[in-house]
C-alpha positions in Angstrom: 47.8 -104.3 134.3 47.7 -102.9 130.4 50.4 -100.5 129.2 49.5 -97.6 128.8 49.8 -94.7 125.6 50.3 -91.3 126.4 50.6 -88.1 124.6 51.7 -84.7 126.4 52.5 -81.3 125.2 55.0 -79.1 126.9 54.7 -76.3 124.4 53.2 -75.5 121.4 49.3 -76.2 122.7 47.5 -73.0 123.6 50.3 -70.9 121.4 52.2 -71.0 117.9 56.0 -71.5 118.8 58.1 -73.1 121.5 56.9 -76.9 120.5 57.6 -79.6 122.1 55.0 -82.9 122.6 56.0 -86.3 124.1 54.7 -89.3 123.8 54.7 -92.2 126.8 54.4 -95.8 126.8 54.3 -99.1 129.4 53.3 -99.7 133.1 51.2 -96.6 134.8 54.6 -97.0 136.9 57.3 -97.0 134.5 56.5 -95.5 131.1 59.5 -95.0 128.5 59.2 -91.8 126.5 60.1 -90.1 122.9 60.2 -86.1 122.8 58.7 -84.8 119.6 60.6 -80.8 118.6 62.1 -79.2 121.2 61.2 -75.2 120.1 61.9 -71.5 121.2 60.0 -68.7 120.9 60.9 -65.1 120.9 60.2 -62.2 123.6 58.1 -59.3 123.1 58.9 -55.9 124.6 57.0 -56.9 127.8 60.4 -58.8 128.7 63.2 -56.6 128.4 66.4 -58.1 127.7 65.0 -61.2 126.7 64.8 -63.0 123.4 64.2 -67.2 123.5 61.8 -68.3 125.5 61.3 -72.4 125.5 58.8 -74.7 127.7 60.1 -75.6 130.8 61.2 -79.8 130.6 61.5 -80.5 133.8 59.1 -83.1 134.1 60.7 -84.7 131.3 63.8 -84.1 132.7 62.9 -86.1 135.9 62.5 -88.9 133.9 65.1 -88.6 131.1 66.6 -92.4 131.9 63.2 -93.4 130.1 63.7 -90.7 127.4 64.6 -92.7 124.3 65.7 -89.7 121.9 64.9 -86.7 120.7 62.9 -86.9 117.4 62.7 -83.6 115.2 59.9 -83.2 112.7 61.9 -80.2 110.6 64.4 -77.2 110.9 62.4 -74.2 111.9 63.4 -72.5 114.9 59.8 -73.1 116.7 60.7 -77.2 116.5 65.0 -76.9 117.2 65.7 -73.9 118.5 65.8 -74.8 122.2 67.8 -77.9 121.7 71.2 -76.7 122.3 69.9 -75.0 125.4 67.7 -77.7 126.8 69.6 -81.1 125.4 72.7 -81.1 128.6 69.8 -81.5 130.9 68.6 -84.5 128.9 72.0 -86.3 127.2 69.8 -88.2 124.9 69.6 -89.3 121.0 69.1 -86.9 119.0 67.3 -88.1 115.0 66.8 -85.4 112.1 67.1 -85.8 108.4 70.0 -84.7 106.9 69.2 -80.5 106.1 68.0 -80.6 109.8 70.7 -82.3 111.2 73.5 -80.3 109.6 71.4 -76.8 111.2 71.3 -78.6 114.4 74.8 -79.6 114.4 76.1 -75.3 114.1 73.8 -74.9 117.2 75.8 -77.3 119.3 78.8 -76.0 117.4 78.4 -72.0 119.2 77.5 -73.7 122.2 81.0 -75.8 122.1 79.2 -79.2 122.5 80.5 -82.1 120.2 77.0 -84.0 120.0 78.3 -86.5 116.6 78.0 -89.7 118.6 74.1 -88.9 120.1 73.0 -87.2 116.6 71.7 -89.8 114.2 71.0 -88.8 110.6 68.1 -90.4 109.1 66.8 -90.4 105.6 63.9 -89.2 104.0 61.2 -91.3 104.6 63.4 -93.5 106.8 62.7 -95.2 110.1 63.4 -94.9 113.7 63.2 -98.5 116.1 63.1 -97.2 120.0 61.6 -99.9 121.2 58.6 -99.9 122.0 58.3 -97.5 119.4 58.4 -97.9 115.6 58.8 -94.1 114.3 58.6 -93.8 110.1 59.4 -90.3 109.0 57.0 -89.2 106.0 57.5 -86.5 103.5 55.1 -83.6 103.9 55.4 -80.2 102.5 55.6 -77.2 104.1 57.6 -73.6 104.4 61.4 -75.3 104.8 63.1 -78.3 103.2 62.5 -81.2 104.5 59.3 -81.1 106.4 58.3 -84.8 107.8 55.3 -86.0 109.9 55.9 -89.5 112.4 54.4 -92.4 111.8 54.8 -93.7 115.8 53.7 -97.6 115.9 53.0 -98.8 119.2 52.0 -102.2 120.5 48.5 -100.2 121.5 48.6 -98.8 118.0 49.4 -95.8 115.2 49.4 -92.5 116.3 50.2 -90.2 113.2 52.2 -86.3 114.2 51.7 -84.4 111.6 54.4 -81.9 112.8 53.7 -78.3 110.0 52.5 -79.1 107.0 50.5 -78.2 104.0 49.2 -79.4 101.0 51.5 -78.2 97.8 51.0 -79.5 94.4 54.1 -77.8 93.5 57.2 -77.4 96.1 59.6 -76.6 93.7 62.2 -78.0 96.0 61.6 -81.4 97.6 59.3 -83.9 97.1 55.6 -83.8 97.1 53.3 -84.3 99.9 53.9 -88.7 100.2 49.9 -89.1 100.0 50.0 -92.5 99.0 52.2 -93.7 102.5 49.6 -91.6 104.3 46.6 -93.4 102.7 48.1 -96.7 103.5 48.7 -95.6 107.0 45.1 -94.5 107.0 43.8 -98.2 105.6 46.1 -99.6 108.4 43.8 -97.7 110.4 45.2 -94.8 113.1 44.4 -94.4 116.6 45.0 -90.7 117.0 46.2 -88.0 114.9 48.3 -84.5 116.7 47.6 -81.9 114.1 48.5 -78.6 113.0 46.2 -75.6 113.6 47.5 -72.8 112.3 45.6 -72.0 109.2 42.5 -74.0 110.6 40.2 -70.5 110.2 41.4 -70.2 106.2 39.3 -71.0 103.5 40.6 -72.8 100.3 43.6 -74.0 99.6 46.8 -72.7 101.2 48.5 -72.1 98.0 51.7 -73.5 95.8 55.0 -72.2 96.2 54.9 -72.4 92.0 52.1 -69.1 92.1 54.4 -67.3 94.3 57.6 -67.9 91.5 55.4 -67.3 88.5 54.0 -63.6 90.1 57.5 -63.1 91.5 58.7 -63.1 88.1 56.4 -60.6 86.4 56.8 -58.2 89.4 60.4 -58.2 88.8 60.3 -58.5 85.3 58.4 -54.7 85.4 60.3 -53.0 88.0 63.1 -50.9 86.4 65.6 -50.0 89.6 67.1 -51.7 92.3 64.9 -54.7 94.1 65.6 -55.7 97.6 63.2 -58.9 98.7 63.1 -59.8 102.3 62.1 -63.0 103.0 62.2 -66.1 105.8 66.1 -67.5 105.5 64.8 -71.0 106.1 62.1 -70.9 103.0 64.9 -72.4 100.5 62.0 -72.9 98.0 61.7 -68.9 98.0 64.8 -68.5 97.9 65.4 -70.1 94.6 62.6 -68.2 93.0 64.5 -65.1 94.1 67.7 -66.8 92.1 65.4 -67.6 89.4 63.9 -64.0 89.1 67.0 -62.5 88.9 68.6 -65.2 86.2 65.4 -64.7 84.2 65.6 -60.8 84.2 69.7 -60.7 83.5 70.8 -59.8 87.2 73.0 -60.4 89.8 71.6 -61.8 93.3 73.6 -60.8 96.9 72.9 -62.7 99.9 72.7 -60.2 102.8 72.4 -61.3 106.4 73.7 -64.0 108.2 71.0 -66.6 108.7 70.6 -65.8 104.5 74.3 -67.1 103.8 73.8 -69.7 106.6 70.8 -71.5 105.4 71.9 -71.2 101.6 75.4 -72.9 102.6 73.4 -76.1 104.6 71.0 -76.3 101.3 73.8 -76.1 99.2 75.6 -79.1 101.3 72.8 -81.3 101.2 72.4 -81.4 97.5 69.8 -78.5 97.1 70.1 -75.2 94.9 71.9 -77.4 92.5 71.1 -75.4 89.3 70.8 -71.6 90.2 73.3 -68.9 89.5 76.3 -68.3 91.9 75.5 -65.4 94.3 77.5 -62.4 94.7 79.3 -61.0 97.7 77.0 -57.6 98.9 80.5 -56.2 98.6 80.7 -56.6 95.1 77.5 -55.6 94.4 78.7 -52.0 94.2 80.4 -52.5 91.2 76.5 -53.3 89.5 74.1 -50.9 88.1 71.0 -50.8 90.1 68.8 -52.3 87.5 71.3 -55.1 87.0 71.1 -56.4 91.1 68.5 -58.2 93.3 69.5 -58.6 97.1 67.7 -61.4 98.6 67.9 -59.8 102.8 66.9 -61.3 106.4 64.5 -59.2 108.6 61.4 -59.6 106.8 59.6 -59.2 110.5 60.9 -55.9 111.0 63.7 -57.2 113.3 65.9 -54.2 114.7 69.3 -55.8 113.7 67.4 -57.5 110.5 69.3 -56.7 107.3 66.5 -55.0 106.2 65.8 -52.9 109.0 69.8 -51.5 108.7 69.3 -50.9 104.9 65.9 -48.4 105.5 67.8 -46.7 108.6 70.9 -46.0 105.7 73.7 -47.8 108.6 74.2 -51.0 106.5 77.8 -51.1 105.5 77.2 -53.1 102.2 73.1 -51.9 100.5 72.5 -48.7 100.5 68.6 -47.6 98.9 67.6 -44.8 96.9 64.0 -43.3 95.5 62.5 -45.4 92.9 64.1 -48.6 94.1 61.6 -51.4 95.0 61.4 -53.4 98.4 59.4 -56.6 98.3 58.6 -58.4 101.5 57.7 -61.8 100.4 56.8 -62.9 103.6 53.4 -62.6 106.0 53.5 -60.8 109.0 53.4 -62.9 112.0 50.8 -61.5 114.6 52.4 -59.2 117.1 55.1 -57.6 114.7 52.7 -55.4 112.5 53.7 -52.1 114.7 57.1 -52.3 113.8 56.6 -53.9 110.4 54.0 -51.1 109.3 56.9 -48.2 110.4 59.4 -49.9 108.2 57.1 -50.0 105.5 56.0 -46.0 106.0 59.7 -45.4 106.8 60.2 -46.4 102.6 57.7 -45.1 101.3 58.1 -42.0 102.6 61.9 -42.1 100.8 60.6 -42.5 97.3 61.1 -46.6 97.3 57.9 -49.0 96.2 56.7 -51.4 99.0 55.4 -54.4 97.2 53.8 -57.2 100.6 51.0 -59.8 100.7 48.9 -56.7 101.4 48.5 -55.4 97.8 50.2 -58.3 95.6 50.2 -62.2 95.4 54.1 -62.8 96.6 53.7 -65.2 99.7 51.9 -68.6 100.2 51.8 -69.7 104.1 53.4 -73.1 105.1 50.1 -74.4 107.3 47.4 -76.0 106.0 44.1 -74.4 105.5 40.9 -75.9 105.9 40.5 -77.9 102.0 44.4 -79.2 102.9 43.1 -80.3 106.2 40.0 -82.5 104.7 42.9 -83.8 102.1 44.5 -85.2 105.4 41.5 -86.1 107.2 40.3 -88.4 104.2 43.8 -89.8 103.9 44.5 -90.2 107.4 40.7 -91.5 109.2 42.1 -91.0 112.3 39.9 -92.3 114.9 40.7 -89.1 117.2 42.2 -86.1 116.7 44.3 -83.7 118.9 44.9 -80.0 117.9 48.2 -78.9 118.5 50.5 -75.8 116.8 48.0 -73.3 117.6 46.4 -70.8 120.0 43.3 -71.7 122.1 41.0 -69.7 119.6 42.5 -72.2 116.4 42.9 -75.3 118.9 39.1 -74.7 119.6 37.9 -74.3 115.9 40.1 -77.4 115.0 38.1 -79.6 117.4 34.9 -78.1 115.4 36.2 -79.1 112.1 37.2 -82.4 113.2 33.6 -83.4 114.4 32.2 -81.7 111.0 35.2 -84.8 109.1 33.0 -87.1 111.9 35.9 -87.8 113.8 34.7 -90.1 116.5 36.7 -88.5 119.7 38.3 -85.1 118.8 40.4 -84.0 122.1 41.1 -80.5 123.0 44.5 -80.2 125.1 46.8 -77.4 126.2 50.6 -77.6 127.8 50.9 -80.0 130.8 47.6 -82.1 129.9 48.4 -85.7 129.4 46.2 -87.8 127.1 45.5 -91.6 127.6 45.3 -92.7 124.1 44.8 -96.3 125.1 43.5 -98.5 127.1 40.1 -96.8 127.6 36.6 -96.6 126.1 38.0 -93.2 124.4 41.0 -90.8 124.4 40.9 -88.6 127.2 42.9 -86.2 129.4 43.1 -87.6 132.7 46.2 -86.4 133.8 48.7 -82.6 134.3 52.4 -82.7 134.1 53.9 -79.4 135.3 54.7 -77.1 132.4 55.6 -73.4 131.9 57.8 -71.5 130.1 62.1 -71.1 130.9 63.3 -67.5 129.5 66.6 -67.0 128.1 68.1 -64.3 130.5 71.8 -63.7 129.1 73.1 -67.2 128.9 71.3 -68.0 131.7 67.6 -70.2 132.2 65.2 -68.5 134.4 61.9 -69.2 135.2 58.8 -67.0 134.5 59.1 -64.9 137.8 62.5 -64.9 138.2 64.1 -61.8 140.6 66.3 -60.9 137.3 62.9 -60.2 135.1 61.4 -58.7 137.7 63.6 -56.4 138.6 64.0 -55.4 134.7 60.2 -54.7 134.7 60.8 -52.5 137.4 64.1 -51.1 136.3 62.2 -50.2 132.6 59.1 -49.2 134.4 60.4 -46.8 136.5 64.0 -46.1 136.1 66.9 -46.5 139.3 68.1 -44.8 142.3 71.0 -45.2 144.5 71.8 -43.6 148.2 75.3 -44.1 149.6 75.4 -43.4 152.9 78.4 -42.7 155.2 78.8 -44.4 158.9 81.4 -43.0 161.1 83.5 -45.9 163.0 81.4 -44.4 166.1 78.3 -45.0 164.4 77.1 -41.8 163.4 75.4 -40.9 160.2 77.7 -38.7 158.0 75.4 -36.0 157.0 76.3 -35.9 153.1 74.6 -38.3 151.0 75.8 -39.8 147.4 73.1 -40.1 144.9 72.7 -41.3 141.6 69.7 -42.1 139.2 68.4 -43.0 135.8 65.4 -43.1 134.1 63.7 -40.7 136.4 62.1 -37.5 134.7 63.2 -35.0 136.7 62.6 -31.7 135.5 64.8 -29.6 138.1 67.6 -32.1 139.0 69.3 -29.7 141.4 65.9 -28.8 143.3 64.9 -32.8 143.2 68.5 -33.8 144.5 68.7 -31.1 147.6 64.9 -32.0 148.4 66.1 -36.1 148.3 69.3 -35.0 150.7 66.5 -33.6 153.4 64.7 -36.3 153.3 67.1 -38.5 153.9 68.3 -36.6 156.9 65.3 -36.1 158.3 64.9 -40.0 158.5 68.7 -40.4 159.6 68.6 -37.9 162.2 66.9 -40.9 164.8 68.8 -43.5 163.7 72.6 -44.8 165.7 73.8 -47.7 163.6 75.3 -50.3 166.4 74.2 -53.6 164.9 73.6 -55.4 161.7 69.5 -55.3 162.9 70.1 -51.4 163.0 71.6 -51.0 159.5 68.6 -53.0 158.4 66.0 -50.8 159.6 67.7 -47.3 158.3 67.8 -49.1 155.1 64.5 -50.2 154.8 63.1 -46.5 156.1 65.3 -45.1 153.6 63.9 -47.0 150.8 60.3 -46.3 152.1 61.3 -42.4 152.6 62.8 -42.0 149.1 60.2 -44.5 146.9 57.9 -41.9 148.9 59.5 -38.7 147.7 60.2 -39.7 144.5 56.9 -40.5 143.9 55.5 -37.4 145.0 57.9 -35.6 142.8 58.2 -37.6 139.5 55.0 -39.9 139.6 57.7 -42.8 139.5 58.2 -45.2 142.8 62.2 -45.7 141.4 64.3 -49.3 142.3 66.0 -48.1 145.4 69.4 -49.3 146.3 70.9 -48.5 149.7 74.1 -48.7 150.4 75.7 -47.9 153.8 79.6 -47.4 154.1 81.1 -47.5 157.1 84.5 -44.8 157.1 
């Protein structure tokens, strides 16, 4: 029987964030296995008291004494950010290059795990033996320092994963795209490309991260008052051009926010931001004129407990904004986040200060590529199929449009779970689902999707609480006082609402004896029904009803 070559994505197919692919290989019975980024993403309102969500490994984790390591394309939270999380289910080897290994390395830090022994640093453009994979990392470019795609050699084959790219003429930091390893990859001819979708419905040329200095510089050069720019921590290449704007124009730069300092301490350690003027503490800052001071700020999304979001809402202990000062937000605005983004941005301008975004001035390139950087790879690369990845279902689809338009013989469209028979077989081909789904981060705790805690938060935000205590007298009688208590109910009258509840509730107690553990059970679920019922009459709201029976 032939081995077999497999590819399957637990996250990151059918969605932008929470990646994580694997790829198989060996006996239909006993394949060994490499996971590819291991990714969060982060909760929306609909999931109150929620912020990380990852894809659910267990399949992977039924099989982790075939799980040769952990390979990690780059250091954005969408590729690492479950790993700390997700990795004690696993207890595998972990490989990063050195800025990536060093972030990865504070994660397990918080969560108090030693991981030295199982984290292997490579170097740039080093390789990887996990037999019976060969894994070469290659230098791409993209939004972080960095960025690599895998070269995964197989005995069935090459399969290139591009991880996030783009094409950029001009990093600034880091090397340039390594187009001539990926052309000789190409001439060694490729089996199957995974490939970013992000930007696969842009036009053109995704931009250099050079433009973005050079227009940064003449925006700062003409404002006259205090700048704040808000950017993404992890985009070191931005943030030298912030250092670099303010050197140019004869100010200071502050650092403000943690994940700022944080990222700027790991570049600094691995050899980057070599040349740039020192930063000063926000503290200090105070003692500058305004014209004479740039803060560089997290929370360019709008976050709540973003740095910038505490600066426009006057509660940051540090930056404090006046009228004429000048906000830039050098960043895009990742779908979903507009709402609160557009509020911040009204919240400003309404105060006097200038709100400079992508919206009405050059001052952000994305890290994806768009569709003339996807031909560049295409042409480089010949892959002989292609599988969209990094994207939702609408770019996943268009991907597999623009790969038949490059005449890719057998473009392949996936989501999470499918699994992929590169090889043996006439032609790639999905013939296969591995369970996946999605783990939430409740507390400190994993829950699945439909877990009673999320559930009964939905409920709890929907529709607000009640509580009954009721008193049972060692003969069994009902006391005829109740205890309530509730929240999140709109009650106009409270008194009226309360003393209408009480004779409800003793209406429904007045048939009950309590004389068994089966009898307590049925007052409490008539209770329930009898108050949901009233409560709903009253406010419009069927509350979470708790019951509680005390015997005295």
């Amino acid at each position: 029987m032939k081995d077999e070559l497999l590819f399957c994505p637990l996250g990151g197919s059918g969605e932008i964030g929470m990646n994580m692919n694997l790829f198989g290989y060996g006996q239909p019975s006993d394949h060994k296995w490499i996971m590819v980024d291991i990714g969060v993403t982060f909760a929306d309102d609909t999931v109150p008291g929620v912020d990380l969500i990852y894809p659910d490994p267990s399949f992977i984790v039924e099989r982790k004494d075939n799980l040769l390591g952990i390979v990690l394309t780059h250091a954005h939270e969408d590729h690492i950010g479950a790993i700390a999380h997700l990795w004690p289910k696993l207890k595998c080897k972990i490989f990063a290059t050195p800025f990536t290994a060093l972030l990865i390395k504070e994660k397990f830090k918080e969560k108090q795990i030693d991981i030295t022994k199982d984290l292997q640093i490579v170097e740039l453009n080093g390789k990887v033996l996990l037999d019976p994979f060969e894994i070469e990392y290659i230098t791409l470019t993209h939004s972080i320092l960095e960025p690599n795609g895998l070269r995964i050699k197989t005995p069935a084959g090459t399969v290139l994963h591009t991880g996030d790219w783009k094409v950029d003429p001009n990093p600034l930091i880091g090397d340039k795209i390594n187009e001539k390893r990926l052309k000789e990859i190409g001439e060694e001819g490729v089996l199957a490309m995974i490939c970013d979708s992000t930007n696969v419905f842009s036009v053109g040329r995704s931009g250099s991260e050079l433009d973005v200095r050079k227009n940064l510089l003449n925006i700062v050069s003409r404002l006259k008052k205090r700048i704040i720019i808000t950017s993404f921590a992890s985009n070191v290449a931005r943030m030298e051009s912030a250092f670099y704007c303010a050197e140019k124009t004869g100010r200071q730069i502050s650092l403000v926010g943690r994940s700022m300092h944080r990222i700027y301490k790991a570049a600094r350690q691995c050899g980057y931001l070599k040349n740039t003027i020192e930063p000063i503490d926000p503290r200090e800052s105070k003692n500058f004129s305004r014209e004479k001071i740039v803060y560089l700020c997290t929370g360019s999304q709008g976050e709540p407990m973003g740095a910038m979001m505490r600066i426009s809402n006057y509660v940051h202990p540090d930056v404090f904004i006046e009228e004429g000062d000048a906000v830039i937000f050098s960043s895009k605005i990742i779908p979903g986040n507009e709402k609160k983004l557009y509020k911040l941005h009204n919240q400003l301008v309404k105060e006097g200060i200038e709100v400079i975004s992508e919206d009405t001035e050059f001052v952000h390139v994305s890290g994806h590529p768009n569709r003339e950087d996807l031909k560049d790879m295409y042409n480089w690369v010949k892959p002989k199929c292609v599988i969209p990845v990094h994207g939702e279902h609408r770019h996943m689809i268009e991907h597999i449009n623009f790969a038949k338009e490059m005449q890719v013989p057998y473009p392949v469209q996936v989501e999470n779970g499918d699994i992929v028979k590169l090889y043996p077989g006439k032609k790639p081909a999905v013939y296969d689902k591995a369970p996946s789904g999605r783990l939430y981060l409740d507390g400190n705790i994993s829950v699945d999707e439909d877990a009673q805690s999320i559930k009964d938060r939905k409920n709890l935000s929907a529709n607000g609480y009640l509580v009954v205590t009721i008193m049972i007298t060692p003969k069994g009688n009902i006391h005829s006082n109740p205890i309530l208590s509730f929240k999140g109910l709109p009650v106009d009258e409270k008194d009226e609402f309360i003393y209408g509840l009480e004779e409800e509730i003793k209406k429904t107690t007045r048939s009950f004896k309590i004389g068994s553990k089966q009898q307590e059970k049925n007052l409490i679920d008539a209770l329930k029904i009898a108050c949901r019922k009233f409560s709903k009459e009253k406010t419009g709201k069927k509350p979470f009803t708790n019951i509680n029976l005390v015997n005295i």
